[in-house]
Backbone as JSON, one array per atom type, in Angstrom:
{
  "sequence": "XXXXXXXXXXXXXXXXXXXXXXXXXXXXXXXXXXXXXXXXXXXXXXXXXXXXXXXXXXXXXXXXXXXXXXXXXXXXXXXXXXXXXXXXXXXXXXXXXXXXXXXXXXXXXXXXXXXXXXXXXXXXXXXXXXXXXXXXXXXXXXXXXXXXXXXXXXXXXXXXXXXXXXXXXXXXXXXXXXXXXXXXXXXXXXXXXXXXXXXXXXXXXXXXXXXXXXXXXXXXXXXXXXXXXXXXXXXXXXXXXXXXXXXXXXXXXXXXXXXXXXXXXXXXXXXXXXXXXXX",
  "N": [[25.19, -0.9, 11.21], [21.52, 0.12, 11.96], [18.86, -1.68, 13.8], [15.81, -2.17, 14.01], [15.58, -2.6, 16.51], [17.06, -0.74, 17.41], [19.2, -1.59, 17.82], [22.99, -2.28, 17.24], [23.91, -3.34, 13.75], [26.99, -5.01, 12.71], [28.98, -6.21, 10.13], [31.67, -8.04, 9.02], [32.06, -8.36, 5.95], [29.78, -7.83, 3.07], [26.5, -9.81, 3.2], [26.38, -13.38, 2.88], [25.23, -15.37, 2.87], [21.85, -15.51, 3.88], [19.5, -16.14, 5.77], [15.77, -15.68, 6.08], [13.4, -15.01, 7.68], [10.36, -14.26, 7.08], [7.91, -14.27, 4.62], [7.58, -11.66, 3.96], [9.84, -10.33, 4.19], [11.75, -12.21, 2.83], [10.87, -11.45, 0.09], [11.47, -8.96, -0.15], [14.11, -8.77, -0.32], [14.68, -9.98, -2.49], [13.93, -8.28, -4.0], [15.59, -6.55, -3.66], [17.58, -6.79, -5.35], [18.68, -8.94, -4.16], [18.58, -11.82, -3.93], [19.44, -14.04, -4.51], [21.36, -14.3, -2.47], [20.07, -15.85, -0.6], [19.5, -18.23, 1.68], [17.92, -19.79, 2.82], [14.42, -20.11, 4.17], [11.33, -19.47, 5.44], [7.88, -21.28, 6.28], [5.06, -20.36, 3.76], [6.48, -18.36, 2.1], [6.25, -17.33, -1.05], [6.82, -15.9, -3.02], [8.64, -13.64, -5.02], [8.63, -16.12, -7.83], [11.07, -17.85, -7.87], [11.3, -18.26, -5.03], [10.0, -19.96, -3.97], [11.38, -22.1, -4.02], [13.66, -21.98, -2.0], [14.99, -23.67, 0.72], [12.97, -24.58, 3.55], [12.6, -23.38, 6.92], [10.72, -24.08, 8.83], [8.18, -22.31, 10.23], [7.09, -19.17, 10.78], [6.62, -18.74, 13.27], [7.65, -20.76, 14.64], [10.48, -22.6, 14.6], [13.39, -24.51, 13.13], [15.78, -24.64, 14.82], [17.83, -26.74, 15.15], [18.33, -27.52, 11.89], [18.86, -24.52, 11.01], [21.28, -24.32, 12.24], [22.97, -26.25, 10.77], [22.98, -24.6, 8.35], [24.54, -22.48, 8.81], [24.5, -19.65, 8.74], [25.23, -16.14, 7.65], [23.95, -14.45, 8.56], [20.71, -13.25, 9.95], [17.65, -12.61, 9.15], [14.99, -11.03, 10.74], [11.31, -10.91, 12.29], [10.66, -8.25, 13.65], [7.88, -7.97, 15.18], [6.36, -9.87, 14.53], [8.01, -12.65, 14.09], [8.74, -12.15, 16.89], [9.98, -11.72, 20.59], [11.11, -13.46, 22.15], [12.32, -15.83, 20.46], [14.11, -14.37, 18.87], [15.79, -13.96, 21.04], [16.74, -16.22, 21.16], [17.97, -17.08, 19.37], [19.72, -15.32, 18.6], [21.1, -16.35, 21.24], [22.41, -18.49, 20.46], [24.28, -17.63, 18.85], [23.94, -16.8, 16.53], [23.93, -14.11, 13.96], [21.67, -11.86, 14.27], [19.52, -9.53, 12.68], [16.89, -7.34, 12.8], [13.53, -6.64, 11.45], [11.08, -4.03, 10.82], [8.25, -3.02, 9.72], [6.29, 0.52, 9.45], [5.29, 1.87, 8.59], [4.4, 3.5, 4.61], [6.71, 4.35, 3.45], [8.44, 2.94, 5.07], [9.08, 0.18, 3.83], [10.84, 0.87, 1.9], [12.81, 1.66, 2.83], [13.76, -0.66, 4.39], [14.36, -1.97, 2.03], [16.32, -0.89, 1.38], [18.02, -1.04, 3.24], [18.24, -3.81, 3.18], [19.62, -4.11, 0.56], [22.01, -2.59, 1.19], [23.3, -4.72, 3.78], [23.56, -7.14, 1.74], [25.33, -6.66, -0.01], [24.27, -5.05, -2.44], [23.73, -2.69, -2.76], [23.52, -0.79, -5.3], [21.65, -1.97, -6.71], [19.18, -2.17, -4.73], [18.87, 0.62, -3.8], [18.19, 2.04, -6.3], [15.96, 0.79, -6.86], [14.42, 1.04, -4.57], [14.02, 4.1, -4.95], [12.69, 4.4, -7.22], [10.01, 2.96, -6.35], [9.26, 4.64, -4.72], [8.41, 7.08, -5.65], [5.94, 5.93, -7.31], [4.84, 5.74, -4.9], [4.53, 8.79, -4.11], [3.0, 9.55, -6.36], [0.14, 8.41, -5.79], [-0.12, 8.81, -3.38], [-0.46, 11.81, -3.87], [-2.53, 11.72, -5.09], [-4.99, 11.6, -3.7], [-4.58, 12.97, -1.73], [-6.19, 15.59, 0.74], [-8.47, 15.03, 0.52], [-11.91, 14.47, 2.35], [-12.09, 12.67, 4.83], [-12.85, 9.05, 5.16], [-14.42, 6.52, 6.77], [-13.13, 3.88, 8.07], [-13.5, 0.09, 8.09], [-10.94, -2.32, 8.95], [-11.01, -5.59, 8.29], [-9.11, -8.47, 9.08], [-9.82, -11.04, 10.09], [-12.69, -13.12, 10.66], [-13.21, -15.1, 12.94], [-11.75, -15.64, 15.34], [-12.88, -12.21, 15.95], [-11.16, -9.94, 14.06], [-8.84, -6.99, 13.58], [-6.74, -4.35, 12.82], [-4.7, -1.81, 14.36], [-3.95, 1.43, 14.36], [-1.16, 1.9, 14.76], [-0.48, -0.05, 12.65], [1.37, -0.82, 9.35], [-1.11, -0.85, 7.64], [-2.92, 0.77, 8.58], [-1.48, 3.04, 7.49], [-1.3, 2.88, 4.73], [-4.62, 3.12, 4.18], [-5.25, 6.02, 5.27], [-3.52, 7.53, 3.42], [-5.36, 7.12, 1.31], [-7.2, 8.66, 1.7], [-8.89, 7.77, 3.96], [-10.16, 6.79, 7.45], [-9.08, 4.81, 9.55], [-10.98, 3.21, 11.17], [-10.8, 2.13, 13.97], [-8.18, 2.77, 14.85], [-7.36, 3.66, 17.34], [-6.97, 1.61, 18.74], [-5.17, -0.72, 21.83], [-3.51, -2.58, 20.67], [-1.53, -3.82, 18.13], [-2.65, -5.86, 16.49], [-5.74, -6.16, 17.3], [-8.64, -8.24, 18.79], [-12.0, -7.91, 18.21], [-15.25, -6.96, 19.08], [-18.37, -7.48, 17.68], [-20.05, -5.75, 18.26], [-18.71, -3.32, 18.63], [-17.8, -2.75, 16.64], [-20.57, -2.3, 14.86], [-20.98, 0.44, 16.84], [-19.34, 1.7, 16.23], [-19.83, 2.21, 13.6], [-18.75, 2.15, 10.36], [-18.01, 3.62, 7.31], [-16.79, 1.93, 5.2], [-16.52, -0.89, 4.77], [-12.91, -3.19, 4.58], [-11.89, -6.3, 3.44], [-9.75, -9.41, 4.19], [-8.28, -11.52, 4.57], [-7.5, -15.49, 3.29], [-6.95, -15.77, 0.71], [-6.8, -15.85, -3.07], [-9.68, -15.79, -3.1], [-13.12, -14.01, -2.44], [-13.75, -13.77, 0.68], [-16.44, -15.59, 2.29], [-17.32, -14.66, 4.86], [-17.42, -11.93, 4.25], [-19.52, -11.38, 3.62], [-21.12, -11.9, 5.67], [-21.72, -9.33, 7.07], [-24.1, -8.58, 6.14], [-26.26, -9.07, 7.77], [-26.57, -6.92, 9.56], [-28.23, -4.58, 8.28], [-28.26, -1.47, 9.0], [-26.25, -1.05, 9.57], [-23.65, 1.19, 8.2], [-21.53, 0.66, 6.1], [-22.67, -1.56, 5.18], [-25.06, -0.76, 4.06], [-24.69, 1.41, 2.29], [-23.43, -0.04, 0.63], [-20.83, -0.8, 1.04], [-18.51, -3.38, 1.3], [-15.78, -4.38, 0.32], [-13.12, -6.34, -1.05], [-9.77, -6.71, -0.43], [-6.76, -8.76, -1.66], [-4.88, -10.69, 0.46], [-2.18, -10.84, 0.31], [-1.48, -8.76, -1.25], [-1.43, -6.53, 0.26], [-1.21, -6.94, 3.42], [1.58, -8.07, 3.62], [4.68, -6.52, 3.46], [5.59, -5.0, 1.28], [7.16, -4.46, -2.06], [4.8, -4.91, -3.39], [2.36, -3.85, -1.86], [1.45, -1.62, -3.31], [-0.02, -2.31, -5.35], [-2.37, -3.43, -4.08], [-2.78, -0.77, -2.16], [-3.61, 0.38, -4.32], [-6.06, -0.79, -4.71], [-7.71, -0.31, -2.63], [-7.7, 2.82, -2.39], [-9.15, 3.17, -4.9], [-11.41, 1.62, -3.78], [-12.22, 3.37, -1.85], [-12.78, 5.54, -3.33], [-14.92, 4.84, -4.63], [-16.88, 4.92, -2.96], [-16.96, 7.13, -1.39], [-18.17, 8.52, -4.09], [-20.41, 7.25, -4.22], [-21.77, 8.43, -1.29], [-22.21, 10.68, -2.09], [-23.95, 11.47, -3.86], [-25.86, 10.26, -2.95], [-26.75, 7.7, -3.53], [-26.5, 4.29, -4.36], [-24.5, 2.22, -6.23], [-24.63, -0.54, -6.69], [-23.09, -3.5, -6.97], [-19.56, -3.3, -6.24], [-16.9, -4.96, -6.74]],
  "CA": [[23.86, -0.52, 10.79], [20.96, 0.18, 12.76], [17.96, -2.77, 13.29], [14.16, -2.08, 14.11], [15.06, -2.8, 17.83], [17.94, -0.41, 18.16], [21.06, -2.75, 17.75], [23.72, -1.91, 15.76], [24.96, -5.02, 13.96], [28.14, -4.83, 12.41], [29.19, -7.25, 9.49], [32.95, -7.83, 8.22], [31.56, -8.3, 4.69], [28.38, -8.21, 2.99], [26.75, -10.96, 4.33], [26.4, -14.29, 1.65], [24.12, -16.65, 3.32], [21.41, -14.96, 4.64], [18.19, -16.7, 6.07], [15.01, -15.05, 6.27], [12.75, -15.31, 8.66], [8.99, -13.58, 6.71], [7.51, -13.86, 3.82], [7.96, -10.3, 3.42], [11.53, -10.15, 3.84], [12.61, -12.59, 1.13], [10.56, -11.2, -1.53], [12.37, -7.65, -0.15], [15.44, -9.19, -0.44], [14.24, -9.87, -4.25], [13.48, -6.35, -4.91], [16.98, -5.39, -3.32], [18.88, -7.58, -5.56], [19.88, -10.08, -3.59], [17.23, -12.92, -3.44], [20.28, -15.37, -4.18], [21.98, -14.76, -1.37], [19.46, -16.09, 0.67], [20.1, -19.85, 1.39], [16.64, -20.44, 3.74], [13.4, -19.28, 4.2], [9.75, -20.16, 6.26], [6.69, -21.5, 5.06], [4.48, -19.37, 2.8], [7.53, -17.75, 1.26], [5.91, -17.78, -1.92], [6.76, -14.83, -4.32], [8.59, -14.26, -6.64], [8.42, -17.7, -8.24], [12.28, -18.56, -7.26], [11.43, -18.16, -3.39], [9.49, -21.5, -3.32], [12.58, -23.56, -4.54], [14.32, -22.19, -1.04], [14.44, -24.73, 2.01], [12.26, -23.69, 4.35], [13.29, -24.17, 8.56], [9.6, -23.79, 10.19], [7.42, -21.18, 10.21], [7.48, -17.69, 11.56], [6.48, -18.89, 14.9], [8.64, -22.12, 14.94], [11.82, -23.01, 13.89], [14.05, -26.14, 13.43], [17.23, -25.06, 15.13], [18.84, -27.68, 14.09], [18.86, -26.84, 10.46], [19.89, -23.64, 11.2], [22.84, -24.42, 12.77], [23.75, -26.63, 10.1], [22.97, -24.17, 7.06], [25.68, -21.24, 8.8], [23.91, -18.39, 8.12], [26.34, -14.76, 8.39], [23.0, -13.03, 8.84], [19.21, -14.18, 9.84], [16.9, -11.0, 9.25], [14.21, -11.62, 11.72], [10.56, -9.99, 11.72], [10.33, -8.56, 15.3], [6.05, -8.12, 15.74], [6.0, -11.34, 14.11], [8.81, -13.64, 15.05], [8.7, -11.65, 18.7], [11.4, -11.15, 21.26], [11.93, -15.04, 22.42], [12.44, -16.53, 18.87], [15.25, -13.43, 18.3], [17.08, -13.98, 22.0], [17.35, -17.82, 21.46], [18.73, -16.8, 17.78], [21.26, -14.97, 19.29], [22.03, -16.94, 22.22], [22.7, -19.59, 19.39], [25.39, -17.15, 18.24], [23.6, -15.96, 14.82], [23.87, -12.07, 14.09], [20.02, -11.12, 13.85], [18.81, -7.88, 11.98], [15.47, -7.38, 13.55], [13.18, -5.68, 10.56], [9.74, -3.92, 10.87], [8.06, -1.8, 8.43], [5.13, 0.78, 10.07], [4.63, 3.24, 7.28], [4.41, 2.78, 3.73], [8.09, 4.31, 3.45], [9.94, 1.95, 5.65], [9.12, -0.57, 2.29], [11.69, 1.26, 0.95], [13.73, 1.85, 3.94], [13.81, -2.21, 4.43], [14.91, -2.74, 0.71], [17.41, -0.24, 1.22], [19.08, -1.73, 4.39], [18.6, -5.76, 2.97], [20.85, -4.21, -0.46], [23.27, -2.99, 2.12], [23.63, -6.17, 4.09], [23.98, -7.93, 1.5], [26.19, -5.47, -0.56], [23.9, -5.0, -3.94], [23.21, -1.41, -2.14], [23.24, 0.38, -5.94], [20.18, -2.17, -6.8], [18.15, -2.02, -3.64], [18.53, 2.24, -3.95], [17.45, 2.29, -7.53], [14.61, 0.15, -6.76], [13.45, 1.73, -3.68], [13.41, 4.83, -5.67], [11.37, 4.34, -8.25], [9.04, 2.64, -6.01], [8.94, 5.87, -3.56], [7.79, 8.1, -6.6], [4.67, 5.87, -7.27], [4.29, 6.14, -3.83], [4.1, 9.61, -3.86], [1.93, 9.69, -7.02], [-0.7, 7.32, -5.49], [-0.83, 9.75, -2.29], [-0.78, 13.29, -4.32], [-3.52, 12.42, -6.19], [-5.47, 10.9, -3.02], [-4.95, 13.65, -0.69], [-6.74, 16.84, 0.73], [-10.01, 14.61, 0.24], [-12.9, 14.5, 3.29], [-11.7, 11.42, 5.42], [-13.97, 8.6, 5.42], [-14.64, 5.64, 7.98], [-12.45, 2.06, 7.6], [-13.1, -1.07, 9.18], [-10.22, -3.45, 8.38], [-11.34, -6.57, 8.78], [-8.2, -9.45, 9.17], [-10.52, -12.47, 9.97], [-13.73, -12.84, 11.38], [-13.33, -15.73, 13.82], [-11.82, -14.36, 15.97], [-13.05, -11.33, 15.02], [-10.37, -8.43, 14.41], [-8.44, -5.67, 13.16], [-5.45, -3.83, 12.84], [-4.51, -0.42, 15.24], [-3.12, 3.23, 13.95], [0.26, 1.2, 14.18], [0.06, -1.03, 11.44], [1.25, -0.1, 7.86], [-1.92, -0.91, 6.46], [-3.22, 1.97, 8.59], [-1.08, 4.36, 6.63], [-2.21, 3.09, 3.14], [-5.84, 3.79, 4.58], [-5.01, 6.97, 5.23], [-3.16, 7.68, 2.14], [-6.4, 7.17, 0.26], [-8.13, 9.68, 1.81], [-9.52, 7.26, 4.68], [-9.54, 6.52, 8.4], [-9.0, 3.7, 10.24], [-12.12, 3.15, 12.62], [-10.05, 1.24, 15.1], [-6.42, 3.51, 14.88], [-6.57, 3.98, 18.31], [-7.0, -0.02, 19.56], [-3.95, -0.29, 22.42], [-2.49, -3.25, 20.37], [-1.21, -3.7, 16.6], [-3.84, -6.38, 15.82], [-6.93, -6.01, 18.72], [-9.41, -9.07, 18.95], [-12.77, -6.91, 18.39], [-16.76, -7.67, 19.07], [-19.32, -7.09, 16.53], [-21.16, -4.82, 18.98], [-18.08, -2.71, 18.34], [-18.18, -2.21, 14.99], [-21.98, -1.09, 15.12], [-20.61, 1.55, 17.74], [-18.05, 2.75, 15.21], [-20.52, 2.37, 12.22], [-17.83, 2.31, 9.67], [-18.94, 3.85, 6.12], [-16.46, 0.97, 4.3], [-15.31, -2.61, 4.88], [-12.38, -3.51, 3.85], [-11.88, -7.27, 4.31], [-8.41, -9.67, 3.21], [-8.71, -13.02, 4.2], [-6.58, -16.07, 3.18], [-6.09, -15.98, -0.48], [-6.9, -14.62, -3.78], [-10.95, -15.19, -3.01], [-13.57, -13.13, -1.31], [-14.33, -14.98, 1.15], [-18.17, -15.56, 2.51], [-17.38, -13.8, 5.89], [-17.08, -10.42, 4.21], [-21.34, -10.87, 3.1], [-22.23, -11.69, 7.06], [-21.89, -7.96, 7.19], [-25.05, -8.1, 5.46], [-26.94, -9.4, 8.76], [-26.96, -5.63, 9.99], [-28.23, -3.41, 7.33], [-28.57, -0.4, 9.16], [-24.32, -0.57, 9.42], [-23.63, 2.43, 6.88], [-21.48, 0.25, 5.36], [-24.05, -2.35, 4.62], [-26.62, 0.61, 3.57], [-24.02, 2.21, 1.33], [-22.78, -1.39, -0.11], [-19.32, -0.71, 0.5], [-17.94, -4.49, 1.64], [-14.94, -4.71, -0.37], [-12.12, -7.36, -0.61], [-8.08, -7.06, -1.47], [-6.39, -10.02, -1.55], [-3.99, -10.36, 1.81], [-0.45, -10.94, -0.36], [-0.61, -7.03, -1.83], [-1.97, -5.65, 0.93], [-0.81, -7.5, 4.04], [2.12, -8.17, 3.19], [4.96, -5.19, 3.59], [6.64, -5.72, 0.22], [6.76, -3.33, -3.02], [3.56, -5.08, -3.73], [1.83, -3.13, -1.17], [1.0, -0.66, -3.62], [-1.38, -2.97, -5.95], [-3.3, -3.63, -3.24], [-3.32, 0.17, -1.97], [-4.65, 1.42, -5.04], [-7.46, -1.48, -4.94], [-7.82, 0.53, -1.68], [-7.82, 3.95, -3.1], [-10.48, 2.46, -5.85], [-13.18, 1.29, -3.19], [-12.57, 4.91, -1.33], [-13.56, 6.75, -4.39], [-16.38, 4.77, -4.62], [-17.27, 5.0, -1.45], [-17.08, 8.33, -1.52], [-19.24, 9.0, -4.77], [-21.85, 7.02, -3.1], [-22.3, 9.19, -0.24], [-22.42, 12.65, -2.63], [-25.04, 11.3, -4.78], [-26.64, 9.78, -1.98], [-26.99, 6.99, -4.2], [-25.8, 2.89, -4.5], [-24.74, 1.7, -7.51], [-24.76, -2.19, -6.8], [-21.73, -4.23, -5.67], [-18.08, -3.09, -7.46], [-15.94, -5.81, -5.56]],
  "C": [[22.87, -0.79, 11.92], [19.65, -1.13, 12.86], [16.62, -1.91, 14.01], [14.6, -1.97, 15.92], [16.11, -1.46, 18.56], [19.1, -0.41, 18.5], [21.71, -2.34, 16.59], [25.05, -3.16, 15.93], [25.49, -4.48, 12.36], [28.99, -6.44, 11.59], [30.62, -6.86, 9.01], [32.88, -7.46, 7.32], [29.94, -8.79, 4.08], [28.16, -9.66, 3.12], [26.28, -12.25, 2.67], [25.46, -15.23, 1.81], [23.58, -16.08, 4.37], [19.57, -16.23, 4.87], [17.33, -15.6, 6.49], [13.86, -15.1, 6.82], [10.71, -14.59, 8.81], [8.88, -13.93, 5.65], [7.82, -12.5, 3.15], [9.32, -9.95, 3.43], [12.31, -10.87, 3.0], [11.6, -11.91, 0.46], [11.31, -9.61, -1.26], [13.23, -7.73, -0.18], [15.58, -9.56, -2.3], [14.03, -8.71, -4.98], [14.82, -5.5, -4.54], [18.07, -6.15, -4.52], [19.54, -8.59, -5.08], [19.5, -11.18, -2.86], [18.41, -14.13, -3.61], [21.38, -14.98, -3.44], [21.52, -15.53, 0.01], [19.42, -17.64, 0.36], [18.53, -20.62, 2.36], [15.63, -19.39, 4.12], [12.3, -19.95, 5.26], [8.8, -19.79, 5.35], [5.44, -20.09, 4.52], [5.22, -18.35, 2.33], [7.27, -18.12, -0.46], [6.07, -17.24, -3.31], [8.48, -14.28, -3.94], [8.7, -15.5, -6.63], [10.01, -18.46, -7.35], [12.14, -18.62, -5.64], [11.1, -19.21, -3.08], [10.71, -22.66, -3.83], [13.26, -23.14, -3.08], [13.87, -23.47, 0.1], [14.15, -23.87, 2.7], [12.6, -24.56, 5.88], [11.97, -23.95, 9.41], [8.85, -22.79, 9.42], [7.4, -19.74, 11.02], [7.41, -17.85, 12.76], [7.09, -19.98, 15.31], [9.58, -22.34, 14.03], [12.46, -24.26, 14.12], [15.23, -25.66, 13.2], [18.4, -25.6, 14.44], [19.26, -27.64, 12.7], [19.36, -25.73, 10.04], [21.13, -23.7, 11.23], [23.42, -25.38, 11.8], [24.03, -25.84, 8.47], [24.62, -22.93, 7.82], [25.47, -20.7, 7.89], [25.02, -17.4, 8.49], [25.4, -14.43, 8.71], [21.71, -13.97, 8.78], [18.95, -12.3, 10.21], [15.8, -11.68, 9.59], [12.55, -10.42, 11.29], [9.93, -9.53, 13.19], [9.01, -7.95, 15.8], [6.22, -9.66, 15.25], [6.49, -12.59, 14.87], [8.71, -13.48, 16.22], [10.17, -12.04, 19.16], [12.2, -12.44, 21.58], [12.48, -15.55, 21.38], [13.77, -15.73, 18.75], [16.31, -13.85, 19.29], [17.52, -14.98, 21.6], [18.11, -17.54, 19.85], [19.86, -16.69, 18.12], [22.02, -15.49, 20.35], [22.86, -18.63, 21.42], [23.85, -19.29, 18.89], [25.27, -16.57, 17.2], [23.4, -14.78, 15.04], [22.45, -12.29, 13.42], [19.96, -9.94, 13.88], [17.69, -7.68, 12.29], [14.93, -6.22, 12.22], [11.43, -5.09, 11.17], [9.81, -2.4, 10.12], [6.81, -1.01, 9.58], [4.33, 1.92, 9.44], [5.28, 2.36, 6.36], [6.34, 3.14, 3.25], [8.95, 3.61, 4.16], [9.88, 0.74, 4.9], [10.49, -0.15, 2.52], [13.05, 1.32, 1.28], [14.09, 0.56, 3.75], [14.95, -2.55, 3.08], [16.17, -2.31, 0.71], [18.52, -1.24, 1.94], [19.3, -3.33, 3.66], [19.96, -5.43, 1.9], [22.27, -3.68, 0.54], [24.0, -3.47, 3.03], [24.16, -6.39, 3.18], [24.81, -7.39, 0.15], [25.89, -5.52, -2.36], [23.25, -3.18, -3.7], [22.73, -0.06, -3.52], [21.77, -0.02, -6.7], [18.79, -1.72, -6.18], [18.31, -0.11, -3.55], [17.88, 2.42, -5.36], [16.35, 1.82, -7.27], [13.49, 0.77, -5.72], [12.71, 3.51, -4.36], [12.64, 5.15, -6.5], [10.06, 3.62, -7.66], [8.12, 4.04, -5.21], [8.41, 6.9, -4.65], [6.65, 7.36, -7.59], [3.9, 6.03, -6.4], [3.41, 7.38, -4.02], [2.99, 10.04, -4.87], [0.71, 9.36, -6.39], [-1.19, 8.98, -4.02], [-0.72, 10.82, -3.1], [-2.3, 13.5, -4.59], [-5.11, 11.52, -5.17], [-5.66, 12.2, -1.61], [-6.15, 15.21, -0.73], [-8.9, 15.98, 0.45], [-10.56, 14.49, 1.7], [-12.42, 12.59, 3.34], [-13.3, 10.49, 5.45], [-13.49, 7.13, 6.22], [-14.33, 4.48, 7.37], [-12.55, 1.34, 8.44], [-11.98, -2.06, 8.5], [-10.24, -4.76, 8.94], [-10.1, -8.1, 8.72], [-8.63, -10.79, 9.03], [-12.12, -12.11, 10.53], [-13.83, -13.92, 12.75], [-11.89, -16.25, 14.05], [-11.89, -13.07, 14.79], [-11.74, -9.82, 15.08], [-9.61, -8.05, 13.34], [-7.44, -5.63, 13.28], [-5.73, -1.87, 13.48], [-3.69, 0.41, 14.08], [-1.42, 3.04, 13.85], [1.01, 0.81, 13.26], [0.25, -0.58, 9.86], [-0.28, -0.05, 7.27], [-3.32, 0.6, 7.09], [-2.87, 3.07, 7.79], [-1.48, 3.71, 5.12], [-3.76, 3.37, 3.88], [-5.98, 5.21, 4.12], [-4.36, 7.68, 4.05], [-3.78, 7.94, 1.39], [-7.26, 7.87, 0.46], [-9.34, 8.62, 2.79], [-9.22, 7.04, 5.82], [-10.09, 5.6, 9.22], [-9.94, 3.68, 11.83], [-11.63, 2.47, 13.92], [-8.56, 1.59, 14.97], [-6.66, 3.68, 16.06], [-6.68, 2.61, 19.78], [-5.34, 0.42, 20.08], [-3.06, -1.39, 21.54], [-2.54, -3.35, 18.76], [-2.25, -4.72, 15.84], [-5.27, -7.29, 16.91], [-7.65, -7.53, 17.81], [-10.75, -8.39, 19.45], [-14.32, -7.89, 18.81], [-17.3, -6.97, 17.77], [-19.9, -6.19, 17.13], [-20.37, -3.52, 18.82], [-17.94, -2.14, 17.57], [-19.21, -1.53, 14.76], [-21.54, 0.01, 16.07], [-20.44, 2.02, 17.18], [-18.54, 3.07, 13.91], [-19.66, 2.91, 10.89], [-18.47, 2.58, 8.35], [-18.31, 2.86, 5.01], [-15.93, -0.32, 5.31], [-14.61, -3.28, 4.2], [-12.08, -5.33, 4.33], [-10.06, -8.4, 3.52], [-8.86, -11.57, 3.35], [-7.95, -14.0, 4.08], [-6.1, -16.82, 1.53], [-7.1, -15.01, -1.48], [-8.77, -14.67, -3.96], [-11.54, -14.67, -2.05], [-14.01, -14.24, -0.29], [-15.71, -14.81, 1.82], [-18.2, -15.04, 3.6], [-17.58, -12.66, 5.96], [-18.84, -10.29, 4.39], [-21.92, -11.02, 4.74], [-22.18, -10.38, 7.34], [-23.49, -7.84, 6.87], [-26.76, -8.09, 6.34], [-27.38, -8.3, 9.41], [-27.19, -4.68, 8.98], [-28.34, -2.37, 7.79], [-26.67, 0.06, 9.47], [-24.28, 0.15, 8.09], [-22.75, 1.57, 5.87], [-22.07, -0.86, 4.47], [-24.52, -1.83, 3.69], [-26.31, 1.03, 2.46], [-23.47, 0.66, 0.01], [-21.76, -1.18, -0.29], [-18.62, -1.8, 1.36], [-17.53, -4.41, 0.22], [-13.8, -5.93, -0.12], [-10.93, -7.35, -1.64], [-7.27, -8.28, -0.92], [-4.93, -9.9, -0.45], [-2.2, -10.27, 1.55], [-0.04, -9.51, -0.98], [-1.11, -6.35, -0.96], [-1.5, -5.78, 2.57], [1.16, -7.43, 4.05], [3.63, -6.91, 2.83], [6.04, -5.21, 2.32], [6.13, -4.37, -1.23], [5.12, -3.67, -3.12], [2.18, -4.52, -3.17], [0.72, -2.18, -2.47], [-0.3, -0.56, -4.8], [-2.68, -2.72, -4.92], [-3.72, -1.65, -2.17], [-4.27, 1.07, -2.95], [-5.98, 0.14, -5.55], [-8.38, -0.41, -3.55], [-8.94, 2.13, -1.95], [-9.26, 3.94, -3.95], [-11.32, 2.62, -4.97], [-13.28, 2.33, -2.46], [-13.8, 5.76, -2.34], [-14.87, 6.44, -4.44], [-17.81, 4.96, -3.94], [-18.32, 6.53, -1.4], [-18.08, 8.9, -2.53], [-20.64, 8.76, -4.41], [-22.53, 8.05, -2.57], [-22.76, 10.36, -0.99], [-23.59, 12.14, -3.29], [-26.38, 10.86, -3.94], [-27.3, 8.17, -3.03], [-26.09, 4.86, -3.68], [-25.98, 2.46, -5.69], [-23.89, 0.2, -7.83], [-23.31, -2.27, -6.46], [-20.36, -4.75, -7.08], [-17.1, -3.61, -6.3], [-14.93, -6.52, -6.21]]
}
């Protein structure tokens, strides 16, 4: 089978003790069927509920080796923007078969779930599942397209201030909803922007995520420039960074919170109107 980087890795038998190396790849390993084969995880592995009972070896950007090598993993599925290229060689120069995953549209979800059920050989789960996810998909975009594109800032953090490029899945839900990503053509997958930037690009929504399930008070310093259209228009919105972030069925909550603050967006502008703050 093929991995994200190109490699084709080659298992005797599905694999039984798999470690996972994202957040988003155990809970896609949960949606393939085959969340108990996974024997280790990293921190903020938090969904579904059974993921926080795994041992966890580090964090996406550090690992403890050593527990590795004593769990004997057949398979570590790696997350290669995340983990990156050093973290994967020293994996493998360790001797562990690494699956390198990355999602960059909202269909390689599905793709992902597919490949984890055939790793880890539950392949008639992880296809049923991806399917029925791929035909809300396509509901969600049918009834979203053919609409007049409108202007997205996606805001990640504010200090540092930045974004996500024309790369990143959460560009294609954007787009999906009948919106476009004011910063799709930054040269890297998540740019480090100015504020003077943003006024350039005068974005007609802000979408903002953050680090849990509240808004947080960074989204309202928007409110310091009112002549930013999205200011003017009152479209500072906020989806919470676990359905939206996050490259996992759950994606698709958080796209149609998406979808939602478009429309509104959008009625705004036709009426030429604001009708107060739907957040």
């Amino acid at each position: 089978m093929q991995d994200a980087r190109g490699h084709w890795i080659e298992l005797p038998a599905p694999a039984e003790r798999i470690v996972a190396l994202a957040p988003h790849i155990v809970e896609n390993f949960y949606s393939a069927g085959a969340g108990d084969k996974l024997v280790a995880a990293v921190s903020y592995s938090d969904y579904p509920e059974q993921a926080r009972k795994l041992p966890k070896i580090g964090n996406y950007k550090a690992l403890s080796y050593e527990s590795l090598l004593a769990l004997k993993p057949d398979l570590i599925v790696a997350w290669g923007s995340g983990n990156g290229d050093e973290m994967i060689q020293k994996l493998e120069d360790f001797g562990f078969t690494v699956f390198v995953n990355e999602s960059h549209t909202l269909e390689d979800i599905a793709l992902s779930v597919r490949l984890f059920g055939e790793l880890a050989g539950t392949g008639n789960n992880s296809n049923r599942a991806a399917t029925e996810w791929l035909k809300r998909l396509a509901k969600l975009k049918h009834n979203n397209k053919k609409l007049t594109p409108i202007s997205v800032f996606y805001q990640v953090w504010n200090d540092p201030l930045q974004t996500l490029n024309g790369e990143h899945l959460i560009s294609d839900v954007i787009e999906s909803c009948g919106g476009r990503n004011a910063f799709a053509d930054a040269i890297v997958l998540a740019p480090k922007i100015s504020i003077e930037s943003v006024l350039n690009r005068n974005p007609e929504v802000i979408i903002s995520s953050g680090m849990g399930e509240s808004r947080p008070d960074w989204l309202d310093a928007w409110e310091a420039y009112p002549t930013l259209s999205a200011v003017k228009n009152d479209n500072l919105y906020f989806v919470p960074p676990d359905i939206i972030q996050r490259h996992t069925f759950r994606v698709l909550d958080g796209m149609g919170m998406i979808c939602s603050n478009l429309r509104k967006a959008r009625a705004k502008a036709s009426t030429g109107l604001t009708d107060g703050r739907a957040r």
